[in-house]
N, C-alpha and C positions, 0 to 999 in steps of 0.2 A: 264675761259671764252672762249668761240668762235665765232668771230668775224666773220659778214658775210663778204667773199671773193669778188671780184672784180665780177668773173664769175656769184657770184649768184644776186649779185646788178644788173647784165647787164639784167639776164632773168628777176627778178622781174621788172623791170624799163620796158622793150620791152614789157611783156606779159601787164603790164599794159597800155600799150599805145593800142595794139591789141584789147584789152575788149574794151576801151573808143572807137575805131573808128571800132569797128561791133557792135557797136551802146547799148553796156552793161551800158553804163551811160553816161553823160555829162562830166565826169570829174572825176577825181579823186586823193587821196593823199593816200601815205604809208609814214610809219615811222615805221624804226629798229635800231636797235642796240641789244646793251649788257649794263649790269647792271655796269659795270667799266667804259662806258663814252662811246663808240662806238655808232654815231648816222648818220643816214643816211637820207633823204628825196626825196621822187622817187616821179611825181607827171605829170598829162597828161590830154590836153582836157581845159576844161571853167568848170567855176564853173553851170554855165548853160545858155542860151540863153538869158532871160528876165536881164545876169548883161550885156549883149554886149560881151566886147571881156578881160571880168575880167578871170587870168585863176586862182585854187586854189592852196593853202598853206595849209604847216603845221598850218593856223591859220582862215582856212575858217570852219565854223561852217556846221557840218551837223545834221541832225538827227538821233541818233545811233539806235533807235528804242530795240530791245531784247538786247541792251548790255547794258541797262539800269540794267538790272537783276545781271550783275556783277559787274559792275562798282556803284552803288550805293546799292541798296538789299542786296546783296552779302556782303559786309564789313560791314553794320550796323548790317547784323545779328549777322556777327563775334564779332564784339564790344558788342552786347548785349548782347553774349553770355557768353563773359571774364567780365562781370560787375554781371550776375545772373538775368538780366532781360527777358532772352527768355531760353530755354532749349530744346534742339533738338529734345528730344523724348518722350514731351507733347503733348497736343493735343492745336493748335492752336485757341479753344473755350480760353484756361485758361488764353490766353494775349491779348484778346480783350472783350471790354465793356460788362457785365452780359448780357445774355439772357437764358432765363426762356424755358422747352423745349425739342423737340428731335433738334439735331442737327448735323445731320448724315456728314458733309462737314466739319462739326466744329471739328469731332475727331482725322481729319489728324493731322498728328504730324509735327511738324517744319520741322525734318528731310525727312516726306514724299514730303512735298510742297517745297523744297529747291534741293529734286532730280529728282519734275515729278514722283513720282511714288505714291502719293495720292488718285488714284480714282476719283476723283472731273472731272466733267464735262469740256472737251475740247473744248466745245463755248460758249466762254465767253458770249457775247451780251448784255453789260449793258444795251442797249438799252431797252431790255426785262424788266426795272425794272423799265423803264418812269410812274412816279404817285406812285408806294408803297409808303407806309405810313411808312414801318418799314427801321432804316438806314442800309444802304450796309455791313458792316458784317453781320447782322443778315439776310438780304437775300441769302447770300454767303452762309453761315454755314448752312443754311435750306434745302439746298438744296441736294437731293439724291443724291450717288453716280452711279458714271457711269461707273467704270473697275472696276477690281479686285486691294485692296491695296497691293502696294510691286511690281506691272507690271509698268515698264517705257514706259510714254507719256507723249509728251511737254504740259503740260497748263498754260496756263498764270494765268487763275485766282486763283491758289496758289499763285503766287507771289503779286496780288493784296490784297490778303489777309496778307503776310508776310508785307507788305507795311503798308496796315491796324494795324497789331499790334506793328511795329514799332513806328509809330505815339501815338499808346496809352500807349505802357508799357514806353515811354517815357514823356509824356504829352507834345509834341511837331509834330507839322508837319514834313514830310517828308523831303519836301524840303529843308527844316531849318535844318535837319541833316545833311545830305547828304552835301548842301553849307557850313558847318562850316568844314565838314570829308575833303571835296575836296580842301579847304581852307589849312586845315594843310596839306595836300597832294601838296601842289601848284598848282593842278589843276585852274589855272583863270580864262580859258574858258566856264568851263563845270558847264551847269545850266537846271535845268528843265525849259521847255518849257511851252507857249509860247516864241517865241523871236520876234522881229522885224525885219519883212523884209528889207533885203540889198544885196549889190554887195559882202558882204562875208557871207552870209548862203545862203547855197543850199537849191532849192525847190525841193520838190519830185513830186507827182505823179496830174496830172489832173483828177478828176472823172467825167466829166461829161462836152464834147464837150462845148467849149462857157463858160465854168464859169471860175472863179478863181483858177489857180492851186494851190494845198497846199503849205506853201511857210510861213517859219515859228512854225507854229502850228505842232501838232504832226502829222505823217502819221497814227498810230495806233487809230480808231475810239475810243477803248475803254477807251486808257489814253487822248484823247480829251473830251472824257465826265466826266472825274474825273477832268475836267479844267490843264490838261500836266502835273498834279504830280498823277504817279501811281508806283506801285514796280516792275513793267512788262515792261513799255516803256513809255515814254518821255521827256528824257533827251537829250539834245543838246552838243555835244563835237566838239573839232578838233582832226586831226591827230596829231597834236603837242601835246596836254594834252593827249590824250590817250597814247603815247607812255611814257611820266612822270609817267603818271599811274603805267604802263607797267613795267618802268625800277625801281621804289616805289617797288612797289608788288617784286620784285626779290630779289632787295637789302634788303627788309626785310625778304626774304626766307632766305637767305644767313647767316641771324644774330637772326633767329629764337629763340634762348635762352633769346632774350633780345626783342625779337618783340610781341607783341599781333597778327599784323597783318600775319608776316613770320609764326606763328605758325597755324595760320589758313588757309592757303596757304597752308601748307604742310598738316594740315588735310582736304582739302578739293580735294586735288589732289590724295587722296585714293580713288579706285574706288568702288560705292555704289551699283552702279547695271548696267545690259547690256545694251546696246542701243542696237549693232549689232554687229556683229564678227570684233574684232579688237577696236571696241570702247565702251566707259563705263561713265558713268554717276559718277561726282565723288558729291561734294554738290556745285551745280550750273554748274560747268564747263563740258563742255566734255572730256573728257581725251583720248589720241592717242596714246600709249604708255609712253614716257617721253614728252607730248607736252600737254598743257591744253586750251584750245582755247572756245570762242563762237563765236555765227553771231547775225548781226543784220537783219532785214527782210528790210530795207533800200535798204543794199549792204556795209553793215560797217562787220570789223571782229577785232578781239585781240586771237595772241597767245601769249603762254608762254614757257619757255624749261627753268624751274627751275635749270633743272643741269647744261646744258652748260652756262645761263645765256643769253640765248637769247629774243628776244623782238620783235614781229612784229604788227604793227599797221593798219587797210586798212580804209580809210572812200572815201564811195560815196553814190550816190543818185541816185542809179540803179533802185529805182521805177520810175523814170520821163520817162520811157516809156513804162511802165508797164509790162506786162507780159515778159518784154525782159530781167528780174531781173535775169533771167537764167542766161544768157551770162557771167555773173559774174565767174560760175563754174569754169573756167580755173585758172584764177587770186586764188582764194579761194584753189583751189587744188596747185596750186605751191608755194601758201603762205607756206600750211603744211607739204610738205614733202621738202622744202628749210627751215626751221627753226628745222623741224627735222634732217637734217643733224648734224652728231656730227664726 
């Protein structure tokens, strides 16, 4: 294991305070450490204006938005996988309810929808499907493709569909999985959303001068209209559970012979196909060399360094000033090459 250093807590802790007052977010918390107990909490700024002068914790709730994809999607695939209920390199028609048909979206295979490289159309817009008569997989699966299969590009609405057939090859809701997985995980925090507004969950973004900021509910339009359980985005965490998460997933790398979870970790940290020079698509994660990490579109982030056994956690609520979700980059970039240090 290696333990972040004094020197790199000081940059991570200042650059975070930097982002929070050039105005990258209201607030913010990290959580690191290592997989043998090394834990750390760097945190700057208000949870947001409307709590007063509340500031966060490892135990304020944000919206993690796209980390939903691995922190929930992500492991119940793994599980269904080690049980025989999904199969990587099916077509995701064969684990959702019969439909009769061409089903050109339907032929993606688990493994396509799990690395972005599916073809399936990159705007989501459930909205598009206000009044169909026929239910959301079959308009999903219906639908034409829009790349070429086997070319990497982020879409969500694979994951909404990998959600989808979680829910059926189980004969249970999503959420109901996820809360029992996160439950043996000790995750206590972390729930799909909606939640209730308060002075410890952060609100994101205002849309529209004069109304109610979001604050609560999902920031992602598309898992708000699935009512915040989607396989894409709306799950609610802290930096505190995400880091347990964080340091879970390690410790079962670690013991991989004896884990379901370690052993899918380690399969998913192969890399599947290119993003861009230097980084690679592994199943779900991004992969950086020995570093596997995602983002949330919030301003939340999780890396990993399997080998050193390292752990970085970031949550904030960098859309509450919308476009300014940029500012974030500095923080994001020194997360990754400080946890890649080995």
């Amino acid at each position: 294991m290696i333990p972040f250093n004094a020197d790199e807590l000081t940059r991570l802790r200042d650059t975070l305070g930097e982002v929070i007052a050039d105005g990258a977010a209201p607030g913010g918390v990290g959580v690191c450490g290592t997989a043998d107990g090394q834990r750390e909490v760097l945190a700057a700024g208000l949870v947001a204006p409307e709590g007063g002068d509340s500031e966060p914790t490892d135990n304020t709730l944000y919206d993690v938005a796209s980390l939903t994809k691995v922190i929930a999607t992500w492991p119940l695939v793994g599980r269904a996988l080690d049980t025989g209920l999904l199969d990587l390199d099916q077509p995701v028609r064969d684990f959702l309810p019969a439909m009769s048909g061409e089903a050109p979206s339907g032929q993606a295979t688990v493994r396509e929808l799990i690395t972005h490289t599916s073809g399936l159309r990159a705007s989501t817009r459930l909205d598009a499907y206000r009044g169909a008569e026929a239910p959301l997989h079959e308009l999903l699966c219906r639908e034409p493709l829009e790349g070429a299969r086997g070319r990497h590009r982020y879409i969500n609405r694979g994951y909404i569909l990998l959600g989808l057939a979680l829910a059926h090859v189980h004969g249970r809701p999503l959420d109901l999985l996820a809360a029992e997985m996160w439950e043996e995980l000790g995750l206590t925090a972390t729930v799909f959303g909606p939640v209730g507004r308060g002075p410890t969950v952060a609100p994101t973004e205002q849309r529209i001068l004069g109304a109610p900021r979001i604050w609560g509910a999902p920031h992602d339009d598309n898992a708000g209209l699935l009512g915040g359980v989607a396989g894409h985005a709306g799950v609610f965490s802290t930096a505190g559970d995400l880091g347990r998460y964080a340091k879970a997933l390690l410790t079962a790398y670690r013991h991989q012979g004896t884990s379901t979870l370690g052993a899918w970790l380690r399969a998913s940290t192969v890399p599947q196909t290119s993003i861009e020079p230097g980084l690679d698509r592994g199943l779900s994660w991004i992969l950086a060399g020995q570093v596997a990490y995602h983002h949330g579109f919030t301003g939340t982030s999780l890396y990993l360094a399997p080998e050193s056994g390292r752990y970085l956690a970031i949550a904030t609520n960098a859309v509450y000033h919308g476009p300014t979700r940029q500012r974030i980059a500095p923080l994001r970039g020194l997360a990754l090459k400080t946890i890649s240090a080995v």
